[in-house]
C-alpha positions as CSV (number, residue, x, y, z in Angstrom):
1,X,3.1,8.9,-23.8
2,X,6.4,10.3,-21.9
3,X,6.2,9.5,-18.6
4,X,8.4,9.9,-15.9
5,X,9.9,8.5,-12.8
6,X,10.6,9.8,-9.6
7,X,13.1,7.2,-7.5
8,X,15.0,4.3,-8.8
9,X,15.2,2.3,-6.0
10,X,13.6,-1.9,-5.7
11,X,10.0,0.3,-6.2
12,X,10.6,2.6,-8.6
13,X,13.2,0.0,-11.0
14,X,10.1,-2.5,-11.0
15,X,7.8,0.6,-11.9
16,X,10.2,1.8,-15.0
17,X,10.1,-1.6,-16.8
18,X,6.8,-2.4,-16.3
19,X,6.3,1.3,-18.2
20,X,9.4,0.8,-20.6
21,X,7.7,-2.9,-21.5
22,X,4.2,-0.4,-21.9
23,X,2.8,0.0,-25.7
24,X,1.2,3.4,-24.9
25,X,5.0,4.7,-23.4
26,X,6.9,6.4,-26.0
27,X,9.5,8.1,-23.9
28,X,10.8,7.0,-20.4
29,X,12.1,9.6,-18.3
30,X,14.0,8.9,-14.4
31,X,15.4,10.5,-11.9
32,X,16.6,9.6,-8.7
33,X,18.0,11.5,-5.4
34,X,21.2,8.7,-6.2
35,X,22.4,10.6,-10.1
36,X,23.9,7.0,-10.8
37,X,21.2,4.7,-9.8
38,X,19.1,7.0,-12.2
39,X,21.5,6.2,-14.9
40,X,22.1,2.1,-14.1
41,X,18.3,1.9,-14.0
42,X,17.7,4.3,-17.5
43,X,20.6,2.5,-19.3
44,X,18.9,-1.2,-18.7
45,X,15.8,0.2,-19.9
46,X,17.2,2.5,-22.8
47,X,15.5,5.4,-21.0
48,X,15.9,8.7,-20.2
49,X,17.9,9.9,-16.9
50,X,17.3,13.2,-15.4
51,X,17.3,15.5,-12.5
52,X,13.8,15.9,-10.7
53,X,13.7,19.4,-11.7
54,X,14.4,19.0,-15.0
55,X,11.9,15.9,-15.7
56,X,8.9,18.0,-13.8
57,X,10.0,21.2,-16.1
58,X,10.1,19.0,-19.5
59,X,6.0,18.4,-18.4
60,X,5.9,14.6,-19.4
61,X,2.2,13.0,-19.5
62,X,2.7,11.5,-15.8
63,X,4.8,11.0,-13.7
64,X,4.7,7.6,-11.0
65,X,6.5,8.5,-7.7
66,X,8.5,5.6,-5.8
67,X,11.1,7.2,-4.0
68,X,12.1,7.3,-0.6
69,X,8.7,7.4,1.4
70,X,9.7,11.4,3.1
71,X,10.2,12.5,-0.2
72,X,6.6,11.6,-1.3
73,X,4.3,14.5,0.1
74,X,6.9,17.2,-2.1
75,X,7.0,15.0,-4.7
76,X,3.1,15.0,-4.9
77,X,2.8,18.8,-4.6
78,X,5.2,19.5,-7.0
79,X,3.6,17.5,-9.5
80,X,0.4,18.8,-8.9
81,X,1.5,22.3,-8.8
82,X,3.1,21.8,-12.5
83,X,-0.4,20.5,-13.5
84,X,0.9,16.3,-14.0
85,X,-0.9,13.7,-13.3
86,X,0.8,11.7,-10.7
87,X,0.8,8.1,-9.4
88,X,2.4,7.9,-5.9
89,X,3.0,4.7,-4.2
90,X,1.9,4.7,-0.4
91,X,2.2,6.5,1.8
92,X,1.5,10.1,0.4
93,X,3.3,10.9,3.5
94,X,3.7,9.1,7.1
95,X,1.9,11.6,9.5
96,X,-2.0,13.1,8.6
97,X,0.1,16.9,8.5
98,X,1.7,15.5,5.6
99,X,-0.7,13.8,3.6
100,X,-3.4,16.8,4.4
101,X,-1.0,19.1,2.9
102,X,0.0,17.2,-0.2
103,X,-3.5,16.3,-0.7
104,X,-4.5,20.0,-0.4
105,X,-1.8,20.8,-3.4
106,X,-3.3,18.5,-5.8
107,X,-7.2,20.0,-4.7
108,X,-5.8,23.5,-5.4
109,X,-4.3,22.4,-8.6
110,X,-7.0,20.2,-9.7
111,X,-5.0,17.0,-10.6
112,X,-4.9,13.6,-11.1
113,X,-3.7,11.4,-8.2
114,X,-3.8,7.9,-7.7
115,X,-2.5,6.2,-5.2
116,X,-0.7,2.5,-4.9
117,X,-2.6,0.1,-3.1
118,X,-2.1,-2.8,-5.7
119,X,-3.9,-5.9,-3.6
120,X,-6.9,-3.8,-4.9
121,X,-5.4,-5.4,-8.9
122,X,-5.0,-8.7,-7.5
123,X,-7.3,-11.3,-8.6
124,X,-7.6,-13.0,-5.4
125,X,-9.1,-9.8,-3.7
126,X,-10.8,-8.8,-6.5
127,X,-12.9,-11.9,-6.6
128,X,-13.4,-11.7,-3.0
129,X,-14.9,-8.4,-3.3
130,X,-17.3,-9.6,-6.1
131,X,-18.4,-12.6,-4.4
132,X,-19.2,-10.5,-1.2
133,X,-21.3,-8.5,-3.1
134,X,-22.9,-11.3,-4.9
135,X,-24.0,-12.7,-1.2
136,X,-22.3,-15.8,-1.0
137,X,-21.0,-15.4,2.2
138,X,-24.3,-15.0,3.9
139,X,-23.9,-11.9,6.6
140,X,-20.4,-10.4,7.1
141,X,-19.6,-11.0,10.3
142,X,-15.8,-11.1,10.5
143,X,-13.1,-10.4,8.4
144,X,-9.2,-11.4,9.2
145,X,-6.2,-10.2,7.4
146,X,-2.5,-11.4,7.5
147,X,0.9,-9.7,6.9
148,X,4.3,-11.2,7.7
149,X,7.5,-10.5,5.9
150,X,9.8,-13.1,5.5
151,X,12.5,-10.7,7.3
152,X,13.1,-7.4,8.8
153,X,14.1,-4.5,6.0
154,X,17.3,-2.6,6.8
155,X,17.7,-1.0,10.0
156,X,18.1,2.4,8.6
157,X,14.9,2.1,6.8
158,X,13.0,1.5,10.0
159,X,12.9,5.2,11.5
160,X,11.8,6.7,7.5
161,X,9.2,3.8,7.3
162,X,6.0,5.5,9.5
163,X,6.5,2.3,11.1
164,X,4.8,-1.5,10.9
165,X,1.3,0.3,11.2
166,X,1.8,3.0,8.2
167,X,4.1,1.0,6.5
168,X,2.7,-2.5,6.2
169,X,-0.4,-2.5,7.7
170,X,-1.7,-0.1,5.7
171,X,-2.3,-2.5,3.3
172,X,-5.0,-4.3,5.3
173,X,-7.0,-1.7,6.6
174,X,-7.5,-0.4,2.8
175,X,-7.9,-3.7,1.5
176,X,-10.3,-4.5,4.6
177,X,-12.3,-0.9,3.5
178,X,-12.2,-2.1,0.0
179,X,-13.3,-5.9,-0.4
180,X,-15.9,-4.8,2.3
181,X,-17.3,-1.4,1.5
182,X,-17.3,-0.9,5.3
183,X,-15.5,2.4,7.0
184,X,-13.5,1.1,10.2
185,X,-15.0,3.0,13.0
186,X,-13.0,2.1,16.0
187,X,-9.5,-0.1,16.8
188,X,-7.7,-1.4,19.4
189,X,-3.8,-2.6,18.8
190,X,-0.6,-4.1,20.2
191,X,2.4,-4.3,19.6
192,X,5.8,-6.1,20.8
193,X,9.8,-6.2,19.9
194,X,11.2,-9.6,20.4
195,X,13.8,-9.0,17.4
196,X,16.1,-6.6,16.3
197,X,16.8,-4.1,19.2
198,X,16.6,-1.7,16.2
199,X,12.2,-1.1,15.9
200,X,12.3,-0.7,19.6
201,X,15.0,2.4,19.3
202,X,12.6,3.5,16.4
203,X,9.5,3.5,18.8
204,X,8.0,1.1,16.3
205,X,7.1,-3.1,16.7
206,X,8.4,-5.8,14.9
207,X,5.1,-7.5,15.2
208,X,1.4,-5.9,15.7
209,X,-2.4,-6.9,15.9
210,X,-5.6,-4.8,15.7
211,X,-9.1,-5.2,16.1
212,X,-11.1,-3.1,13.9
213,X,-14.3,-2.6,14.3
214,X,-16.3,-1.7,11.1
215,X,-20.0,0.0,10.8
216,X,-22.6,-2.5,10.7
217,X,-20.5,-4.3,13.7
218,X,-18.3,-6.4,11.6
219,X,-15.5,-7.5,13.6
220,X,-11.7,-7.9,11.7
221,X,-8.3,-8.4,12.9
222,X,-5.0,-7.7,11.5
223,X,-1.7,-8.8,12.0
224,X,2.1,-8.5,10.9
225,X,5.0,-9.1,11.6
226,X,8.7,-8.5,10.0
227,X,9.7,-12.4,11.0
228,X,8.4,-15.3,8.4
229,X,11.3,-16.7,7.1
230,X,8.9,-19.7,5.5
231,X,8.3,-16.8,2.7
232,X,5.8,-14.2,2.3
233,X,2.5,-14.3,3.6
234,X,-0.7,-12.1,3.1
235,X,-3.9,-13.3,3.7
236,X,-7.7,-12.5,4.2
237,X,-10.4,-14.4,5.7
238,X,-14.0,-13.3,4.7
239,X,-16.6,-15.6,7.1
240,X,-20.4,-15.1,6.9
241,X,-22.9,-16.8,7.8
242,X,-23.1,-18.8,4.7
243,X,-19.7,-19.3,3.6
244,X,-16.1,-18.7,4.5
245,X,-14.0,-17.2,1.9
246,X,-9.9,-16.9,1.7
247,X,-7.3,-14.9,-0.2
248,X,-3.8,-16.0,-0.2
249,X,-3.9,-19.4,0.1
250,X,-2.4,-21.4,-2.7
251,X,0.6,-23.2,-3.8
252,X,2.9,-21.1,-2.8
253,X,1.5,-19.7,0.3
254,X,3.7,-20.2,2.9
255,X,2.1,-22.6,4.9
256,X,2.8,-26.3,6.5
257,X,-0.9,-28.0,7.7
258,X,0.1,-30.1,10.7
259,X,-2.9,-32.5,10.1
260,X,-2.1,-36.1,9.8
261,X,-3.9,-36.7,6.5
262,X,-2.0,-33.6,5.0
263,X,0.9,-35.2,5.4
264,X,1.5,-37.8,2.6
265,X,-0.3,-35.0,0.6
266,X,2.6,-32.7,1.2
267,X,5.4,-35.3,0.6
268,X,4.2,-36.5,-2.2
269,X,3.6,-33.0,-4.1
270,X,7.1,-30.6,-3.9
271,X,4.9,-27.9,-6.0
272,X,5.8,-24.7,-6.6
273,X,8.3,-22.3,-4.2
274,X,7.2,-20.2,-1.5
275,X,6.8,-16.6,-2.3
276,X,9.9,-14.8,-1.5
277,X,8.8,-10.9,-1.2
278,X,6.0,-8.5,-2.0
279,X,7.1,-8.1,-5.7
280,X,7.0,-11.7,-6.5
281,X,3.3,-12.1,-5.0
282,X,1.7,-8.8,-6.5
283,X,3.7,-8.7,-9.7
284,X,0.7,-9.0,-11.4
285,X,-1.4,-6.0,-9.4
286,X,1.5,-3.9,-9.7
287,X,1.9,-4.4,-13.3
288,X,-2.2,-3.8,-13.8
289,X,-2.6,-0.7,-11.7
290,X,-0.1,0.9,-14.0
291,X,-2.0,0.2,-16.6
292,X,-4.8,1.5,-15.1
293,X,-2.8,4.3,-14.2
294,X,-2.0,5.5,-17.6
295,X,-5.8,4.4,-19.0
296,X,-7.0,7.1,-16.4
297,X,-4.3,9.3,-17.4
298,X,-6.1,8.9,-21.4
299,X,-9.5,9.5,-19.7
300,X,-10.0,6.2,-20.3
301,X,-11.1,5.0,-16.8
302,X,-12.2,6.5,-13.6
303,X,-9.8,6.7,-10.5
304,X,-9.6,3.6,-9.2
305,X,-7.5,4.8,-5.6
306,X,-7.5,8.3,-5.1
307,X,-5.6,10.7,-2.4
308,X,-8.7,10.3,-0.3
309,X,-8.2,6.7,-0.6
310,X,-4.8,6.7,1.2
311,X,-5.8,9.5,4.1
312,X,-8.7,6.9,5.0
313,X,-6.4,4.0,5.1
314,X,-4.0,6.2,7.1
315,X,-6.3,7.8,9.8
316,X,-6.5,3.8,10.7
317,X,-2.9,3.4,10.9
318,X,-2.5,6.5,12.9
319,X,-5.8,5.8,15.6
320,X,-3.6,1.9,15.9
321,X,-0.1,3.9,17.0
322,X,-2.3,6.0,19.6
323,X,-4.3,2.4,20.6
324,X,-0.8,0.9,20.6
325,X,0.8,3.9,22.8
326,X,-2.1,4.5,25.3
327,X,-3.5,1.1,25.5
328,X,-7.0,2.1,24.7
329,X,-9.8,2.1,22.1
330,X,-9.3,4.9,19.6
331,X,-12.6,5.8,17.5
332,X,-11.3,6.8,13.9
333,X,-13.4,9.6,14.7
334,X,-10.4,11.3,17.0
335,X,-8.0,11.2,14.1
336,X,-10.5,12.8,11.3
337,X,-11.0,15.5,13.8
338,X,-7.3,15.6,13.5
339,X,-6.9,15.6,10.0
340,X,-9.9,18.4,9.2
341,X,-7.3,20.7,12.4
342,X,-4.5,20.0,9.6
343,X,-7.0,21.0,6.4
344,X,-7.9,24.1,8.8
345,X,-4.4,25.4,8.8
346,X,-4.1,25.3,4.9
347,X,-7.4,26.5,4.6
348,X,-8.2,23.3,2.3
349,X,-10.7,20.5,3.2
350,X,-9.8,16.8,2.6
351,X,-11.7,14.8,5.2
């Protein structure tokens, strides 16, 4: 297969080896906004490196998009409009006009997108899913999800990011739809700036909470933050009436138990570091939802995250940013009534 791909950034670097390192890729193609970055990153991985318009005009098999988040939406319509199946990492864009749009291209067009939410890969989540449906925990009652960065990403990054919501806690609400099978119906969120003076000039919050509320009345909550400097933590608590189940929690889980019989545990066992960052944690998902990528690509599997995936995931985000910004409950309800105003415009329907 010749594939190609769009951005050569931390994503998109850790996207072309795991495809150069591929059986079923022939022929690596990149490109990148940066000319040079293209060509560091192709060189390493004795690949191809090209402008965007020239790797969409030489029509490779796929292409995987991971460049700078408000360049994904074109990026996504282009593709679709020159008929390639496309893999774009989250967001599809960071307001509902956006995604609505690009997700309207690929309708039109009648192509293949999937979308990168890799906790859906990861084996923790993915046995958590099974054993929910197997009924070990009993009823679903509530559901709690962690995100905290071991530090905040570049200032200038902040104001392209969609903010903590769209841009990390994104994550959680899909992974929250997808373990449980439940639609998130209504939230209510927070958020504060004790940090960097930098998320308050960006209108966004270095660290957020939100109660969902799901159908069938389960309760979750969700928090991140961009200040952990014990490592990289993402969690989820599943607790039912039977059982209690819990993603993230291992070796190398940043966290210290304060207990006294922990204690001698802890000092007698250095184990294994503390995650550093998101690609050491979810190496493995991101590596397997490539592969799934190009399997679906061969016909070989069904989509496992579609566009309508990542407008679901982000009508959450976007209903916590009102909740945050009014102080009120916002029913998910107000922002697909949004998103089908958006469809209405492009005469396309996505919701």
């Amino acid at each position: 297969m010749r594939i190609g791909v769009l951005g050569a950034g931390r994503m998109g670097a850790f996207h072309a080896g795991t495809l150069a390192a591929h059986p079923a890729v022939g022929e690596l193609v990149i490109a990148d906004a940066d000319p040079e970055r293209a060509r560091e990153v192709a060189k390493r991985l004795n690949a191809v490196a090209l402008p965007v318009d020239r790797l969409l005009a030489g029509a490779p098999d796929a292409v995987v998009i991971a460049s700078a988040t408000a360049a994904h939406a074109g990026l996504v319509a282009r593709a679709a409009r020159a008929g390639i199946p496309a893999f774009c990492e989250k967001p599809i864009a960071v307001d509902l006009a956006g995604t609505v749009a690009a997700l309207d291209a690929v309708t039109r067009a009648g192509t293949l997108l999937q979308v990168g939410f890799q906790r859906r890969f990861d084996a923790g989540y993915a046995a958590a899913r099974e054993a929910l449906r197997d009924g070990r925990v009993g009823r679903l009652h509530t559901v709690r999800t962690v995100s905290s960065d071991p530090a905040p990403p570049p200032a200038a990054y902040v104001p392209l990011s969609g903010g903590l919501y769209r841009d990390c806690l994104i994550h959680d609400f899909d992974i929250v739809r997808w373990v449980t099978g439940r639609e998130v119906t209504e939230v209510y969120a927070a958020g504060t700036n004790e940090g960097e003076e930098f998320f308050r000039a960006a209108g966004d919050a270095d660290t957020a909470a939100a109660l969902l509320t799901l159908e069938g009345g389960v309760l979750a909550t969700a928090t991140a933050t961009r200040y952990h400097a014990a490592g990289y933590d993402v969690r989820m608590e599943l607790a039912g009436t039977a059982e209690q189940l819990v993603v993230g929690v291992g070796p190398r889980a940043p966290l210290t138990s304060v207990e006294p019989e922990s204690q001698g545990e802890r000092q007698a066992a250095a184990g294994p570091a503390r995650w550093p960052g998101f690609l050491e944690r979810f190496a493995p998902a991101y590596r397997a939802e490539l592969d799934a990528f190009l399997r679906v690509v061969r016909g070989e599997l069904p989509n496992p995250c579609e566009g309508r995936e990542a407008l679901r995931a982000l009508l959450v985000a976007e209903a916590c940013e009102v909740s945050r910004r009014e102080r009120r409950p916002v029913a998910v309800a107000e922002m697909e009534a949004a998103a089908r105003a958006f469809a209405a415009e492009v005469n396309g329907v996505v919701v």
